[in-house]
N, C-alpha and C positions, 0 to 999 in steps of 0.2 A: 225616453222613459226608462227607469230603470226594471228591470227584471226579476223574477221571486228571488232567483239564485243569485242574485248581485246584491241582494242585501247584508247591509253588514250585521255581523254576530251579536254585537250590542245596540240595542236600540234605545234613543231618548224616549223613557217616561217622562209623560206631561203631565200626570196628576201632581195637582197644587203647583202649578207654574201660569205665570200671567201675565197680559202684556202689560199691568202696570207696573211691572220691577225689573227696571232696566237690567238688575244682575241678572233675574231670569235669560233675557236674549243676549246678554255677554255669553253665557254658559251655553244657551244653545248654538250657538252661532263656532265657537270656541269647539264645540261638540265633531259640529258637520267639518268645520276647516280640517279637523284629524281624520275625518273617514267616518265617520259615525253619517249613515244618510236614511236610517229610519226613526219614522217620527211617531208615536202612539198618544193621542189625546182623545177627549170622547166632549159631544154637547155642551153633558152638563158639567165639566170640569172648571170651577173657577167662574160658573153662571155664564161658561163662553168664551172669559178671559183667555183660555188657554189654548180656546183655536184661534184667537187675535192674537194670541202670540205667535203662532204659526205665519199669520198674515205677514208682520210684520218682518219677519223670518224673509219671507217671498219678496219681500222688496229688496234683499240685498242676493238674496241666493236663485240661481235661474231651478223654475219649477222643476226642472225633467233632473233636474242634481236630487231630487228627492223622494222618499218614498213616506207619503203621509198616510196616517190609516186612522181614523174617528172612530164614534161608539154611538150609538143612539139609543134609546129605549126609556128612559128617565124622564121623569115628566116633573121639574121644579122650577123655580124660582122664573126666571122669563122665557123658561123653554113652556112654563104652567101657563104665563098669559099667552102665548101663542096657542098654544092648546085649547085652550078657552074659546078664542076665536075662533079657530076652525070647526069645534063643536056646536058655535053659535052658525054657522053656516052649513051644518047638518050631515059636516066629515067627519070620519073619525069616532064615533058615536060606538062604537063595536071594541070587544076586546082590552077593555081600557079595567086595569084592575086596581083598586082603590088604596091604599097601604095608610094614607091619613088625608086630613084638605089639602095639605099643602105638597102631598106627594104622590105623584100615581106613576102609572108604568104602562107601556103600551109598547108592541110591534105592529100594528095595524098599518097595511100600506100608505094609508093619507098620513098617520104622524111619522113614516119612516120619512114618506115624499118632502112634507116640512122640515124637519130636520135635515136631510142633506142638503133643502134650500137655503135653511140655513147654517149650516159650517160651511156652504161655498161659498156662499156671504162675509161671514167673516174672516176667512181666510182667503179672500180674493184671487179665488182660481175658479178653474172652471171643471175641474174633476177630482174624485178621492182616489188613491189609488186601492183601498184600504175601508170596507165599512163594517163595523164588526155591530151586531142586535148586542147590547149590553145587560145583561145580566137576567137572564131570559126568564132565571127559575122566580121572580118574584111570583109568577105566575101560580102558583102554587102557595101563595101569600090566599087566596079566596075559597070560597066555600068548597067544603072535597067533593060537593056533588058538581060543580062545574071546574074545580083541579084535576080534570080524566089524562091520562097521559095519551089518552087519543087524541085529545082538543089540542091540548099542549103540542104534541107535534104536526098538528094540521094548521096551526099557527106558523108554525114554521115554516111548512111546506107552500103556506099562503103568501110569506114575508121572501121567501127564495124569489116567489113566482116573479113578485114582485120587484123583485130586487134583477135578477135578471133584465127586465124593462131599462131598468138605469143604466146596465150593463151597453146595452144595446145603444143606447141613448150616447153614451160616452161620458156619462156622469160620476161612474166608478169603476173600478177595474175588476176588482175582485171582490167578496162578500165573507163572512163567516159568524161568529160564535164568539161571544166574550162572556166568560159562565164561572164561577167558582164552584159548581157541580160537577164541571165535564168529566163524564165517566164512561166507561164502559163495560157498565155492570148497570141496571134496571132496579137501582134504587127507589123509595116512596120520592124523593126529589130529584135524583140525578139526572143528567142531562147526555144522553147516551149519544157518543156520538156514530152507531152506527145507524141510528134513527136519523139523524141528521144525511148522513151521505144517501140513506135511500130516498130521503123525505125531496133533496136537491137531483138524484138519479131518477126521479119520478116526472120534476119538470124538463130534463134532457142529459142527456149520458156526457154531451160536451158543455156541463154545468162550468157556472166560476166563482163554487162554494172552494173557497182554498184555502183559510186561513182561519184558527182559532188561539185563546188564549184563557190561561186559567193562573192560578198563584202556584209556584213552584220554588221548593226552596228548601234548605237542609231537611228541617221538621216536616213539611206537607208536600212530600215529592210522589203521592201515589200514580204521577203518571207514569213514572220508571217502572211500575211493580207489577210482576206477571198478571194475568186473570186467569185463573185453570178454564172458568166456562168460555172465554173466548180465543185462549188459548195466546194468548201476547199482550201487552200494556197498550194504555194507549197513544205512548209514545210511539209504539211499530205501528200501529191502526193506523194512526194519521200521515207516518209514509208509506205506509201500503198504497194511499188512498191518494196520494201526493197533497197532502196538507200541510202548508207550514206551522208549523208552532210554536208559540212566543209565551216566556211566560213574566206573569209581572210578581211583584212582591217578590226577589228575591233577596232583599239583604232584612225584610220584617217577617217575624217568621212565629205563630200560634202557637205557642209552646203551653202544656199544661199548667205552667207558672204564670202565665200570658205573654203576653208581647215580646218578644227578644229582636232587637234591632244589631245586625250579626257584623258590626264591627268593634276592632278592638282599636281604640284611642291611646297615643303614646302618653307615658307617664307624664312627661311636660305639661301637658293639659292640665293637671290634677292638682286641687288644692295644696299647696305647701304654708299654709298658716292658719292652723285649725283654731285656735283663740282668737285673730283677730276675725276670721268669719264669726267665731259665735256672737262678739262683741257687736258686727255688723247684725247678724240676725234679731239680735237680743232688741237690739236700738229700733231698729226698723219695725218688731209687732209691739213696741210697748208703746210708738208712737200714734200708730193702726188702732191700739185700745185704747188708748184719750182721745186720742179725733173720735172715736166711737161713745166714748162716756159724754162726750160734752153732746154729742148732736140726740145720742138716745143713751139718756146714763141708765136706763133698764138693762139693757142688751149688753151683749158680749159678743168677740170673737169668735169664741163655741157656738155663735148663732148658726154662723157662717163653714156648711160643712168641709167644702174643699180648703177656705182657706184657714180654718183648724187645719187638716190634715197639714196644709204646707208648715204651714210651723210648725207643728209636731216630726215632719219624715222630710225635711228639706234637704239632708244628707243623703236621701235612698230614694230620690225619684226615678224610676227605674229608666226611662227613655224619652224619647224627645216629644214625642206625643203628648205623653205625660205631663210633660216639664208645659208646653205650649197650651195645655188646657189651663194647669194651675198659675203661669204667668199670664197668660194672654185674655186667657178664659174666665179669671177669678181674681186673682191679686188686683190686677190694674184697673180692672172695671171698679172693682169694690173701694179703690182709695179715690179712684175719680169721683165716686159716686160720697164718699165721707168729706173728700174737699169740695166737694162740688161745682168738678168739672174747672176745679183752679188750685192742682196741688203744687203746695211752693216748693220754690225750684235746689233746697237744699233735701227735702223729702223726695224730691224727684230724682237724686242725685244718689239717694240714700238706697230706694228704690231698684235703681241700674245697679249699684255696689250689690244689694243681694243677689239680683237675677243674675250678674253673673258667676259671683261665689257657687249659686247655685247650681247653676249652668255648668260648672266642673266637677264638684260632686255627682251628678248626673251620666256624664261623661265615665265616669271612674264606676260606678253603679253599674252602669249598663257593660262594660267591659269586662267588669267581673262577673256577670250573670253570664254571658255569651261564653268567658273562656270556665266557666264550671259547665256550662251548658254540653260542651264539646268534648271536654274531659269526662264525664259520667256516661256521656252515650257515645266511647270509645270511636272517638272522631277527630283526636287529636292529630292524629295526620293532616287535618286541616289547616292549623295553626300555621301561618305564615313561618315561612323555612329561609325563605330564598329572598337575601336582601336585596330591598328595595320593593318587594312585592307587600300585599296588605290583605288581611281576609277581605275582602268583597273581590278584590282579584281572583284571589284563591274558588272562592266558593262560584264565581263565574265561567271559571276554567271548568270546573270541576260540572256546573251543569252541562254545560258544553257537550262535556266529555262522556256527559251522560246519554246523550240524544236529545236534548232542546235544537231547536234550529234557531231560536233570537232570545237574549235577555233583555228583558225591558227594566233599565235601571234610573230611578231620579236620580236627576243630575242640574239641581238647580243652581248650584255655584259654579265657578271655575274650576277650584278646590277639587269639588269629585269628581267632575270631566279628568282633570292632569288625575288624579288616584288611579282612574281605570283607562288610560288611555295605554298598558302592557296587554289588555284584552282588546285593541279596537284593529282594525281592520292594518295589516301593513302594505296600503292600496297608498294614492297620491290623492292627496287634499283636494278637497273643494277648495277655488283660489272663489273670494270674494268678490263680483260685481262692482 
């Protein structure tokens, strides 16, 4: 089995990876062969998909090559029928805090106990090494006469107690904290984590609370930043305490403007025929507004708020997100929905011509918002120097350098795996099974 300190510096993020996309397990697999032997996925990522990716992962890769760490706390899609069940058998009934039907949230011991029953299930092993409570503060989602930050951390101290059990059991190794609160300051929400190390020092001094994880990243790096009332960050607190810490989101980053996704794309990428995209653009919504006249000649495009927008700012979609709600989320549903579910194959043609016109504009948007981003907040010492290197390199060294103990970076192509394989361990490959 591997050990805290033998983990490598960068770690595979699994959000949005799944075992239905074979490229997904080329890229992980690609990942571990270079040194890369931590794994970060949770439940409910991908409704599950993405600890069957892991699975599937395990049939070529020997387990003890690996260090997998899940999430649990989330209560949707078929982690919700599960849920369901167990409250129809009279578990679980406690602690369950409501956010809408279709979404709840719990760290209650019976849905921690389900949940590792199932990500051992589908990831065909017989231990985590890695269980992190996933996003604890929803908690504070319900009425403020039962949001007490006494309950809120006796929850906790209840979920350790418990989690301990599994310890013991050989079901997981270690336990922690997955929060975008984590703090160490006594915020109305934050998630302190010196409340945490008493809460686990309470069930036994030789606890195996080790490991937490929060978003870190050029813009939201307050876990670098001193605290006078505690007198250190809580980057030092968590080696005080010998906790490792990972942080995820670090190349998407909340900027006042929103979203900045912190790489820069080589000029190649970028439109070089700005008339013949407009000609494609132009063809492609005047065809969207006859298919739309003929089937409702009342209505218009303007009906339709996003894909107004994309025709109107198709040139300035700022990031991939973005670009993946209005292609994925809006455009294609909307002309399935005017052909009805039989768009012909030269409009389907027409269709792939914009997305990806678009798709480079995008590219060229987001590049230039990152390099003003870095220039105005006198962080141009950032900017890739050293050929052959690339900001997400850069900005990974540079967390590193900061006191993170692990970056959790997606890495669902090959593509980004080779980008950042100058940050990955220079240890001897995983050789293949």
């Amino acid at each position: 089995m591997i050990q805290l300190h033998e983990l490598s510096k960068i770690g595979f993020g699994m959000y949005r990876t799944s075992a239905g996309h074979e490229e997904h397990l080329e890229a992980l697999l690609h990942a571990v062969r270079n040194g890369c032997n931590l794994l970060d996925t949770a439940s409910n990522y991908e409704n599950g998909a993405s600890e069957m990716l892991v699975g599937k992962l395990l049939e070529i890769i020997p387990r003890a090559q690996l260090f997998i760490v899940t999430k649990a706390g989330y209560i949707s899609g078929d982690n919700l029928v599960s849920f369901r069940k167990l409250q129809e058998s009279g578990k679980g009934l406690e602690n369950v805090v409501t956010i809408s039907d279709t979404f709840l949230h719990s760290m209650h011991p019976e849905y921690l106990r389900l949940q590792i029953d199932t990500s051992l299930r589908r990831m065909g092993t017989t231990y985590l090494d890695g269980f992190l409570l996933h996003s604890p503060e929803y908690f504070f989602e319900q009425q403020a006469a039962i949001a007490t930050k006494a309950e809120y951390y006796r929850r906790f101290e209840q979920a350790f107690s418990f989690l301990e059990t599994e310890v013991a059991a050989g079901r997981i190794r270690y336990y922690g904290v997955s929060s975008n609160t984590l703090s160490i300051t006594d915020g109305p929400k934050a998630t302190d984590l010196a409340e945490l190390v008493a809460a686990a020092r309470r069930i036994g001094t030789t606890n195996h609370f080790k490991l937490i994880q929060f978003p870190f990243n050029i813009i939201e790096h307050q876990a670098d930043v001193y605290a006078p009332a505690s007198k250190m960050s809580l980057l030092e607190m968590a080696a005080l305490h010998g906790i490792r810490t990972f942080g995820n989101r670090p190349l998407n980053a909340n900027s006042a403007n929103g979203m900045l996704r912190m790489v820069i794309y080589p000029s190649q990428h970028f439109s070089s025929n700005p008339a013949a995209d407009e000609a494609v653009h132009d063809k492609c919504f005047a065809l969207l507004e006859q298919q739309l006249q003929q089937k409702k000649p009342e209505s218009s495009l303007n009906n339709f708020a996003l894909l107004a927008f994309l025709r109107d700012n198709w040139k300035t979609v700022p990031h991939e997100e973005a670009f993946n709600k209005l292609f994925y989320g809006t455009l294609y549903p909307i002309a399935h929905l005017l052909y009805d579910n039989n768009i012909p194959v030269e409009m389907m043609q027409l269709l792939r011509s914009f997305e990806q016109i678009c798709w480079q504009y995008c590219l060229q948007t987001s590049t230039g918002r990152v390099i003003s981003w870095l220039r105005e907040n006198g962080q141009e010492r950032l900017l890739p120097t050293i050929q052959g290197d690339t900001l997400p390199v850069v900005l990974c060294r540079e967390y590193l350098h900061r006191g993170m103990d692990h970056v959790l970076v997606g890495m669902r192509r090959v593509s980004y795996v080779d980008e950042l394989k100058p940050v990955f361990p220079p240890v001897s490959p995983v050789d293949a099974c």
